[in-house]
N, C-alpha and C positions, 0 to 999 in steps of 0.2 A: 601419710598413710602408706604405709607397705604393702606392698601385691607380691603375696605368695608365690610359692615355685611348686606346692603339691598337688599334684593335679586336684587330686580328690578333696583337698580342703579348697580349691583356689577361689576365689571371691574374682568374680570376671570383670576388675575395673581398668582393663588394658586400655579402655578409652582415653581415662587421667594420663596414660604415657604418652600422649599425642597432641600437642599445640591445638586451641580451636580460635587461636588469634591471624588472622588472614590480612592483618596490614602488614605495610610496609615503613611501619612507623621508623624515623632515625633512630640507630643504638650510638655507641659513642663509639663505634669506628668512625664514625663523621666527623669527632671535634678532634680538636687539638690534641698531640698526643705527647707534645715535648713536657710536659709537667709529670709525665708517669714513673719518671725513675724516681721521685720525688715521694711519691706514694705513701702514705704512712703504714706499715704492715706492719704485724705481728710477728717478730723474728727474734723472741725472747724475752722483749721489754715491750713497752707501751709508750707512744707519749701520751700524755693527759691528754684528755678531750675537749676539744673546742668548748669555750663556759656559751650556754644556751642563752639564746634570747627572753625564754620561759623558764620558770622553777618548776618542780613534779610536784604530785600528792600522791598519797598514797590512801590505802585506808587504814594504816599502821603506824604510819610515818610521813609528817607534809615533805622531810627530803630535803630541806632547803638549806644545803649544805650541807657537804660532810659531817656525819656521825657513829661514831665509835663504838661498837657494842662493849656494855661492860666489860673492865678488865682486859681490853684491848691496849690502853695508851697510846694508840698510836703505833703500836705492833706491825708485823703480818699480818694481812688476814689469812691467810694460808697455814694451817700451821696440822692440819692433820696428814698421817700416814697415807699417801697417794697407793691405792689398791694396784700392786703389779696385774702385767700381764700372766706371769703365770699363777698366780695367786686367783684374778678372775678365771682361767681356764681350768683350771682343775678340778670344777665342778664337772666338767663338760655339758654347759649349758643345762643342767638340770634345775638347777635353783640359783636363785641370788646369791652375788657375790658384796661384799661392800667391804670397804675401809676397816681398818683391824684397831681405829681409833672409834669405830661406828658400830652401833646393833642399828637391826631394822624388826621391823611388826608386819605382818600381814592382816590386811583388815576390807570387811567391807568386797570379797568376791564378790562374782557373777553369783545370784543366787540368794542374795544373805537376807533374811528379811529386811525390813526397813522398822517395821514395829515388832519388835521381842514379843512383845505380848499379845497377837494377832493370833497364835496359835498354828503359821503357818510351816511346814517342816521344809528347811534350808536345801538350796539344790546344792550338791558336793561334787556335781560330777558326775555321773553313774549315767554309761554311754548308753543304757535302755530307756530308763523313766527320767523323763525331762519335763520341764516345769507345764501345764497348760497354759493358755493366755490368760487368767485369773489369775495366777496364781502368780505369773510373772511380772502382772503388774504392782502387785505387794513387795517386790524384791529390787536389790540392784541389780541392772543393767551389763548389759556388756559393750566391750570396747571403752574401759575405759580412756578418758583424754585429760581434756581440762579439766581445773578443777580451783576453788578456793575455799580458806576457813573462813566462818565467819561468826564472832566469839561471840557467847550467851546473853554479854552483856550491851552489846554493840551499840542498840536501838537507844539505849538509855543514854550511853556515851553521844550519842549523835544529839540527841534531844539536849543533851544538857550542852552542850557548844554550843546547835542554833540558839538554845537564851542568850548565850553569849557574846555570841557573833562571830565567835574565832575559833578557833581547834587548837586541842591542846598540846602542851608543846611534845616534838617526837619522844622523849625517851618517859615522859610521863603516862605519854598514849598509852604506851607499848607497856608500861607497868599495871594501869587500872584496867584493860581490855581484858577478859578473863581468855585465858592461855590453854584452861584446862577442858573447856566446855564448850559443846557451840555447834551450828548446821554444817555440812560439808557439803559443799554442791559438785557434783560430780557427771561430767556429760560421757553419754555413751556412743561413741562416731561409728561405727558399726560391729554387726556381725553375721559372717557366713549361713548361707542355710546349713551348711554340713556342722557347722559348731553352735547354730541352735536348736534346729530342727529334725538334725541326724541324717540327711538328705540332700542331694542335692538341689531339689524343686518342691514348692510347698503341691498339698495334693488339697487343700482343702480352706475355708475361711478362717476355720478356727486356727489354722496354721500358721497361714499370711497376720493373725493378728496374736500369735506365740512372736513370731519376727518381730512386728512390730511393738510389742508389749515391750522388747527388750533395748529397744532403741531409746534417744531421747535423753534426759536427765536425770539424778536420783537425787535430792533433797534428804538428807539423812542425820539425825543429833546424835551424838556422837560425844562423850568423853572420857578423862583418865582416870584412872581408881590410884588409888595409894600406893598402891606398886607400879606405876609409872606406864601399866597396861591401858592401851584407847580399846573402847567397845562402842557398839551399838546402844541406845538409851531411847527409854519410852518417848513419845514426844508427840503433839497434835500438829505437829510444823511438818514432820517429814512426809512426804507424798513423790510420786513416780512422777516424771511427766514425758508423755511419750508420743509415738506417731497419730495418737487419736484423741489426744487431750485438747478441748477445746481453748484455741485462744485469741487472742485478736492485737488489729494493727491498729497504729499511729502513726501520727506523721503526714508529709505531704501524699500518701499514697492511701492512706484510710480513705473509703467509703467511693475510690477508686474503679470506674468500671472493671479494671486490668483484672482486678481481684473478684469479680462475680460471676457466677455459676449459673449456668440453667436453673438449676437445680435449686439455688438459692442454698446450699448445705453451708453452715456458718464453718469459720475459718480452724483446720485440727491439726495439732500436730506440729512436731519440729525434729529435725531428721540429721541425719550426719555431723552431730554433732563434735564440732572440733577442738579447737583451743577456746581461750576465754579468756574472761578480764573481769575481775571489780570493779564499783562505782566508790565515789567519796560519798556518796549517800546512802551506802550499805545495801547496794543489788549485786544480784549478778548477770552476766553479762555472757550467752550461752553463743555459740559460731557457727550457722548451716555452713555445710562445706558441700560434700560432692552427693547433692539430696537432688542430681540430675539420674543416679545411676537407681534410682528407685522407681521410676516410670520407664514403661514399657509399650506394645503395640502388640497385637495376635495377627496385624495387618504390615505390610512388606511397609506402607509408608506411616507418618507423624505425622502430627497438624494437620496443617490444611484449613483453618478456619481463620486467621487472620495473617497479613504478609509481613507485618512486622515481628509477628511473635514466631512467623515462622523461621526469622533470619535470624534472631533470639535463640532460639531450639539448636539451630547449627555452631552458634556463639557459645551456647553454656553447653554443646555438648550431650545433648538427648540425642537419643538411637531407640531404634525398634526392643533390643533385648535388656538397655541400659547395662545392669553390671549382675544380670540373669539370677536378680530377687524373686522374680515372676509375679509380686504381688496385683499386678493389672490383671492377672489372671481370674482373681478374687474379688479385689476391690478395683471397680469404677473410677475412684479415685486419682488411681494411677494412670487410667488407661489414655493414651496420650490421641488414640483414635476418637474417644466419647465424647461427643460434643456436649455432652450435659455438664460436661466436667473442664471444658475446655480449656480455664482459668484457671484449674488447678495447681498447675506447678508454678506460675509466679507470686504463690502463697509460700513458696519457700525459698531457701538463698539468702535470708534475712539473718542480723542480728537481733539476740531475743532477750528480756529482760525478766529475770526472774527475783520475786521478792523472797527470799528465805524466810524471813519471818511474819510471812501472811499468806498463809495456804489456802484463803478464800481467793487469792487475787491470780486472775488468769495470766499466763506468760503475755508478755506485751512485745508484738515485733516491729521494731521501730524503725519504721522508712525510711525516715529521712540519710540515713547508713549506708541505701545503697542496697544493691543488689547483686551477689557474687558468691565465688565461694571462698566463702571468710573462712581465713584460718584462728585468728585471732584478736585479742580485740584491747589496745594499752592504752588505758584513760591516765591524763594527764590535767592537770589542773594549769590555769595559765594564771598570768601575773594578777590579772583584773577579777580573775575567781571564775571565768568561764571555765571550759573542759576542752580537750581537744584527746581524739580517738584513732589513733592509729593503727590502721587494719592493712593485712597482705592477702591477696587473692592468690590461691594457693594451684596452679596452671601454670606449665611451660609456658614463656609468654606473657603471661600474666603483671598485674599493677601490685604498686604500693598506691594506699588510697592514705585521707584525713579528713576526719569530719571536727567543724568548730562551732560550738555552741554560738547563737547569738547575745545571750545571757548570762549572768553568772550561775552556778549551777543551785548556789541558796537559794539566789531571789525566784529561782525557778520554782525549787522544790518546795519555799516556804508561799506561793502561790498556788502552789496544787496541781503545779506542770513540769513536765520532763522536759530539761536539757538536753534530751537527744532527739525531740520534737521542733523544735526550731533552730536550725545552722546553713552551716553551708558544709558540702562535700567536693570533696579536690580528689586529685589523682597526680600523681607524682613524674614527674618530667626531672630527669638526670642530666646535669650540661656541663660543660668543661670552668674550671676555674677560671675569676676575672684575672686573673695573674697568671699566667702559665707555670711559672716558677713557685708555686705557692704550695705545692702538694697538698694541697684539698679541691676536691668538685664542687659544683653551685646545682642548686635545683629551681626549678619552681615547681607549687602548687597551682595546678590548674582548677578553677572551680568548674562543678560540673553543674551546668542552667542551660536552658532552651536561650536563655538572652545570648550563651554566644552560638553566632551564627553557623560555624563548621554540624554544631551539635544540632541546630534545628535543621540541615539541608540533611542530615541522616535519619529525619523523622521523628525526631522525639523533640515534638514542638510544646511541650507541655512537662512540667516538674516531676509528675506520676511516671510517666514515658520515660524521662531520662535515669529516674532513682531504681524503675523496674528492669530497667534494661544496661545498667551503669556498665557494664563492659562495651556496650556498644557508644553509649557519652563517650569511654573512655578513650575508644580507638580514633574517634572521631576529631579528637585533640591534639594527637600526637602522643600521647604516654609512654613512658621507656618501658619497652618487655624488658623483665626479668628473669630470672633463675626459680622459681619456685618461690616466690614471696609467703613465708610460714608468719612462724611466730613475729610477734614483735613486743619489747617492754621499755619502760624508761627507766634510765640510769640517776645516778643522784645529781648530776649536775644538769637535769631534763634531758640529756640527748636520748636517740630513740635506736637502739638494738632491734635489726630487724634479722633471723633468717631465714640465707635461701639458701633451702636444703640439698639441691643439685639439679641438673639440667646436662644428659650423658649424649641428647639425641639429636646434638647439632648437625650433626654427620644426616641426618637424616631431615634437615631443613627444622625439627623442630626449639627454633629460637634461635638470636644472632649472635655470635662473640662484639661487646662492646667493652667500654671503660669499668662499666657495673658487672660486667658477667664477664672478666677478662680471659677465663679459659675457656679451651673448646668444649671439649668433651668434659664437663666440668661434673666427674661424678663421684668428690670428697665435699662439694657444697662449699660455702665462707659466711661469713657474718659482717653486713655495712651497719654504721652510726651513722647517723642524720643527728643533724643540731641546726632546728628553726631559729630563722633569723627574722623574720618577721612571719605572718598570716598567711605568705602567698613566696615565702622563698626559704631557702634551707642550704646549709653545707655538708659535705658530705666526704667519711672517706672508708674503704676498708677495714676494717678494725681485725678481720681472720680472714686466711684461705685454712682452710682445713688441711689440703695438700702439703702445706708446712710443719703439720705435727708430725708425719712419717719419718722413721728414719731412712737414714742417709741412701741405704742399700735395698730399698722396696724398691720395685721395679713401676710401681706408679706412680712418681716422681718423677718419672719424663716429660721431657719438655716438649709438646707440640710445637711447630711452627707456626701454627696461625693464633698461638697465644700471646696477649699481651707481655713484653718485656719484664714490665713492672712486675707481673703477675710468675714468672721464675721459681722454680721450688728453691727454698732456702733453707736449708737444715736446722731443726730446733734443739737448742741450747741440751734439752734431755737425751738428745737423741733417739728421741720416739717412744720414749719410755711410756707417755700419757697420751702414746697416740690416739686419736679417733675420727670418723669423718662424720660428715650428713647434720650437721647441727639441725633440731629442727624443734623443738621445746625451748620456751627460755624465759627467766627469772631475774631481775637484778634488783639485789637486796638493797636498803638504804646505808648501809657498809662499802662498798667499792665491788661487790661481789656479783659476779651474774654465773646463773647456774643453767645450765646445758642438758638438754636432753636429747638424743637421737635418734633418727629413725632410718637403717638403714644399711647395708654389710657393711659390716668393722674389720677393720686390717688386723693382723696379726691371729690371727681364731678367735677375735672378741664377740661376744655380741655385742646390742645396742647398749650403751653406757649412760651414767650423771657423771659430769664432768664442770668442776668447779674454774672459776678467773680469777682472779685479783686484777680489777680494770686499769688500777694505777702503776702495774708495774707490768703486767702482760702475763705471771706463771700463770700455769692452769695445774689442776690437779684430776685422778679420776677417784671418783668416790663411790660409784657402785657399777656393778654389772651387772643386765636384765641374763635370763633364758633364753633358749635358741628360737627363732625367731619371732623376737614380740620388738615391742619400739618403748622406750623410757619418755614421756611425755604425763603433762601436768606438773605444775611446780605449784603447792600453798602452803607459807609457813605459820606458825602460830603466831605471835603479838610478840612475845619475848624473845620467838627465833629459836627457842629451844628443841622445837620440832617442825621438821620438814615433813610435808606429804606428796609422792611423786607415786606414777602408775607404772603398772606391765601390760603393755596390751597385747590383746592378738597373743598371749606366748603358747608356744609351738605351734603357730596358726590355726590351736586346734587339734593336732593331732596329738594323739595321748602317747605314739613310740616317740613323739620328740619331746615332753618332759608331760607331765603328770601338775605341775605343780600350780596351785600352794601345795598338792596332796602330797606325800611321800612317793616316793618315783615304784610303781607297778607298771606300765606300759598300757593302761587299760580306763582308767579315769580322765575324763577331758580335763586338760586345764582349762582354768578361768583366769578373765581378767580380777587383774586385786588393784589395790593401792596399798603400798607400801610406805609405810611410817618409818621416818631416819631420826635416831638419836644420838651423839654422841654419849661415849659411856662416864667422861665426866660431868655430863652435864652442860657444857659451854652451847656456845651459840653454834647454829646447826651451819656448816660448811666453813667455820673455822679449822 
């Protein structure tokens, strides 16, 4: 999530710039450091990656082993026109830039109905008459983030494997899945009062629930006409789901004191939504992220009603003003003082499960996940047919988590229960290699239970306690802070791409230089692999520092002294050509391909980029260029790969003299968030 530099548009989440991690947990300045020149980094090529103890699934493709997109042989995957630098800059941040091998589509603003046929008239912008909270809830959303397709046919396709027991083979999937049709679930992580409300501070309820209308989800059916155009299409599937939509929990934490109100008000709403993930059983899988800066006080102090949940408040990060929504102003809800309400915020911070194709069915937030601010959420199918979920807590400081079903995910679903209702949740511990010389890390998974004992002397002597409060399990364990743990997805040989987008404020105590975060001032970000080796242990190594795609002669390519060795800027093969920093989106197709999104100032006058890999040999390529300052984030392709769908969010934070668009550049129309549709123009597989 990017934080503004315009006064007047700024979204006040200056808090997210500040560690609320208060251990002293080990980083890997403590282990062994002779194994670091060893390191496997990214300096042009790649070695393979460690083959995984588990296979992936997909909901496209089970992955299980390399596979080919037609008409590859065995190729490149690489093979489109990498979009120069000056070729992106010469728009000067007005509109999208992409690859001269690529068209893109705008579809699906801030604003667009969700039913054509509803009769509602589309908001385009127009800095006077803006949407009312009715009307907003008929429409998408803003801030776009995550997001994935998910094809017309899907429910059938599922149903006809469970008769059979198996899934069908990847390149068959990918052909009978329809490509051309299907829901798009699209989360909205935020947006400013000044770019919904035209204001800095709501004045009224109907206001604070214009805000809120535009937060949350957009479930939308969506397909392509004869001319290769995606639009909006009738459909009783698409529905809004937002800060006030009722929904409820699961899990060890259903029916949960922690979760009850004076008031008794049943459970609403789902906020800051971030990254995401698919199921193998055709959900979606939605990320609260920083749904701390929506609660507020009219009183100097918060809480006060229980001491556990008050040391919780300090842990995730509540203050009086939060990130100055002012909705406590209006709604009770939020008010962090109301004891009626008191329970209110550990109703959020949850991962949430939405079914696309059953809009009777309320969002389900599934406990047993933990409780943080998820950025994202990469389901993994394991060898015995359970699931395994790997999530980043997106905080200076902050964890890599896993949750593992106890179940296979069929024998779940064809009992009429969710595999993300019964597991275990771990938290991620970084340690030095059992070989010094071996140039890969070891980890372990820490499971998080009241049964071990560090966890129950910090109070949370009960499963509810520890899944509501899991940053406090976590610290409690010793967990490795990180760099901004973002996204995370699994690769074809199951290893797990996670990144962490940057961490500039060591200088200022917040977070340690270790083996996992080897630079100081680490603000170009890098990308680690993980590859589980059993349930409870993992390998691990660098796969990017970002600071390696700069060329030679950038001045921030200096080398700290308090950086790791290993860690060295090392000049890339292009010469900077495809430079970028801040990875923090990310995709990896069942090809060798992982696809990159950023959030975050781009070197050379870029802005935020999509930025393609080839895993088995290390090139990268750039393949589009966002507007002045929005972030590229959300990666979902169709079935056959023919089309990508990626977002702009935030662009010009709002402000209409820094780009207009999707509209034609006047200086006077808001932009809005869109999602932008990637084709290549012969047709081939999308990030070839």
């Amino acid at each position: 999530m990017t934080t503004t530099t315009d006064v007047e548009h700024q979204l006040d989440d200056s808090s997210e710039d500040i560690s609320t991690n208060p251990t002293v947990n080990p980083s890997f300045a403590e282990v062994a450091t002779s194994q670091l020149s060893r390191r496997r980094l990214l300096q042009g090529s790649l070695a393979l990656a460690a083959t995984s103890f588990f296979a992936p699934a997909s909901v496209y493709a089970n992955g299980r082993g390399k596979s080919l997109a037609p008409g590859q042989n065995k190729g490149p995957l690489l093979t489109f026109k990498p979009l120069t630098i000056a070729d992106a800059t010469a728009a000067g941040g007005k509109t999208v830039t992409i690859s001269p091998d690529y068209e893109y589509q705008v579809l699906i603003p801030w604003g667009t109905p969700i039913n054509p046929e509803a009769g509602i008239t589309p908001y385009e912008g127009d800095p006077v008459n803006r949407p009312t909270s009715e009307e907003q809830e008929q429409m998408v959303g803003i801030g776009h983030d995550g997001m994935w397709f998910f094809p017309s046919n899907l429910p059938r396709v599922l149903a006809t494997e469970a008769r059979r027991g198996r899934e069908l083979p990847s390149r068959a999937r990918r052909q009978v899945l329809d490509s051309r049709s299907g829901m798009l679930c699209v989360n909205h992580e935020f947006g400013t009062n000044f770019h919904v409300l035209g204001k800095g501070q709501p004045e009224s309820l109907e206001e604070v629930r214009r805000s809120q209308a535009a937060h949350g989800v957009t479930v939308v059916a969506i397909a392509q006409n004869w001319r290769g155009k995606w639009d909006v299409v009738p459909s009783a599937l698409s529905r809004r789901i937002t800060a006030n939509t009722e929904v409820m929990f699961s899990g060890p934490v259903a029916g949960s004191p922690l979760l009850e109100n004076a008031v008794s008000n049943p459970p609403q709403g789902t906020l800051n939504n971030c990254g995401s993930g698919p199921t193998p059983w055709g959900t979606f899988l939605t990320c609260e992220e920083n749904f701390n800066g929506y609660f507020g006080s009219a009183e100097e102090s918060i809480g006060g009603f229980d001491a556990l949940q008050d040391k919780a408040y300090a842990r995730y990060g509540f203050s009086r003003f939060g990130f100055n929504y002012s909705w406590h102003l209006f709604d009770p809800r939020f008010d962090l003082k109301n004891g009626n309400y008191a329970n209110e915020s550990n109703r959020f911070g949850w991962i949430v499960e939405i079914d696309p194709f059953d809009h009777t069915k309320k969002p389900v937030k599934r406990s047993a996940l933990g409780r943080f601010k998820h950025e994202a959420a990469a389901v993994k199918e394991l060898k015995d047919g359970r699931i395994a979920v790997y999530m980043g807590d997106d905080q200076r400081g902050d964890y890599c988590y896993k949750y593992e079903s106890n179940v296979s995910w069929r024998a779940a679903i064809a009992a009429g229960q969710s595999p993300l209702d019964d597991g275990k949740l771990y938290v991620a511990r970084f340690d030095e290699g059992s070989n010094a010389n071996d140039g890969q890390g070891t980890g372990i998974w820490i499971e998080l239970t009241p049964a071990n004992e560090a966890i129950a002397n910090a109070g949370l002597d009960s499963q509810d306690k520890v899944l509501t409060y899991a940053r406090l399990a976590a610290d409690a364990v010793g967990a490795t802070p990180m760099d901004r743990p973002e996204w995370s997805t699994i690769g074809t040989d199951g290893q797990v791409y996670w990144t962490l987008t940057n961490n500039d404020r060591k200088d200022d105590g917040q977070g340690a230089i270790s083996e996992a975060n080897p630079i100081f001032e680490n603000t170009d970000g890098y990308i680690i692999e993980t590859n589980d080796t059993s349930a409870t242990a993992f390998t691990w190594n660098l796969f990017l520092l970002a600071r390696n795609t700069r060329s030679p002669g950038d001045p921030e390519t200096a080398v700290d002294p308090q950086d790791f060795s290993f860690a060295n800027y090392q000049a890339p093969s292009d010469g900077g050509a495809n430079v970028f920093s801040d990875p923090d989106a990310a995709f990896a197709d069942p090809f060798g391909r992982l696809f990159i999104g950023t959030d975050g100032a781009q070197p050379d006058g870029l802005q935020d980029q999509l930025v393609v890999f080839d895993t088995n040999t290390g090139e990268y390529r750039r393949l589009l260029m966002g507007v002045n300052s929005d972030e590229i984030t959300g990666l979902a392709p169709t079935p056959d790969f023919g089309t990508l769908f990626t977002n702009t969010q935030h662009p010009g934070d709002g402000d209409p003299k820094s780009t207009n668009f999707p509209a034609k550049t006047d200086g006077i129309t808001i932009p809005r968030d869109a999602t932008i549709v990637i084709r290549r123009k012969d047709g081939g597989t999308v990030g070839s």
